[in-house]
Steps between C-alpha positions, in 0.01 A plus 500: 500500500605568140538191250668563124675380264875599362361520156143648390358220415147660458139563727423163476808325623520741772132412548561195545837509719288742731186245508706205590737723795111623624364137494802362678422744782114371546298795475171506468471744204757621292417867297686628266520849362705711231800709621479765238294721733156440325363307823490556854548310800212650679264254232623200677234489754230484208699220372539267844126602553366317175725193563342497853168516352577151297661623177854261380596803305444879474598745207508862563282677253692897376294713378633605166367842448823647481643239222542600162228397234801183362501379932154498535397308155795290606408416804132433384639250241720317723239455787247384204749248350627344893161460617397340170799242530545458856111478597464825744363793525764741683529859399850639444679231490843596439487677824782394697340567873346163528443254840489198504452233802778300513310096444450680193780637381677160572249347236616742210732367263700805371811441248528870303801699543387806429224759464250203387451371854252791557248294267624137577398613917148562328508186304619280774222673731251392263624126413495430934153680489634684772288785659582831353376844531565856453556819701482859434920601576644848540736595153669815597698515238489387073835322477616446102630141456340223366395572126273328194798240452494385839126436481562312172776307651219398812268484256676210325612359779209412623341381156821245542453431904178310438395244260166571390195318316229705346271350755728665793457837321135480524530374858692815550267702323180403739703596820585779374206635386346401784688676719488806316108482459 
């Protein structure tokens, strides 16, 4: 079954048309994955697996070894800054091969259009408290597409997603460090 739009609207309102035409069918897990070649299908046992074992959500993990020097410090920054503001501690986390068991997607409250829902899934995932983990995914191939402004852009929209007090920072900065430790 293929669901679009006419008009591109952007990743995250076709996330969002495809999560609500997945939820109206009752699964019990609903994965989704990039279709620029850089993931493959044969990962989705690892992801069914996890939710299985009791996880609401599961982010594949790429490794990165192939990314240029820019991707990699990019990557590093972005994962620092979600974590920080959304209160996890995922790895990779604009990864787009991600699980997730359907009570829980149903409990996210998504609203971005575009390329900033990668980061609001993360944020929303920490807000429910939902259980998340990481897996180890197969990255055949380096695909060239999201660059520095599109991190800045998620960046910033996550900095406006959330109202914050300085005492929630700290909060954020104990679980963090404490999962990290």
């Amino acid at each position: 079954m293929v669901v679009s739009h006419k008009l591109n609207r952007g990743l995250g309102a076709a996330l969002r048309t495809g999560f609500g035409k997945a939820l109206s069918m009752k699964p019990d897990i609903v994965i989704t994955m990039d279709a620029d070649g850089q993931h493959v299908p044969e990962d989705i046992p690892k992801f069914v697996s996890r939710i299985n074992e009791g996880c609401d959500f599961v982010l594949g993990q790429r490794s990165l070894s192939r990314y240029p020097f820019v991707k990699k410090f990019g990557n590093f920054f972005l994962n620092a800054a979600t974590n920080f503001i959304s209160g996890t501690n995922l790895k990779d986390t604009e990864s787009g091969f991600r699980a997730f068991r359907a009570p829980a997607l149903k409990k996210l409250y998504l609203k971005s259009e575009r390329y900033e829902i990668a980061v609001e899934i993360i944020f929303e995932v920490g807000r429910n408290r939902l259980r998340a983990c990481n897996i180890p995914i197969s990255s055949p191939v380096y695909v060239r597409g999201v660059g520095v402004m599109d991190g800045v852009r998620n960046f910033l929209f996550l900095m406006h997603r959330r109202e914050r007090r300085w005492r929630d920072y700290i909060q954020d900065i104990k679980y963090v460090l404490k999962k990290w430790l």
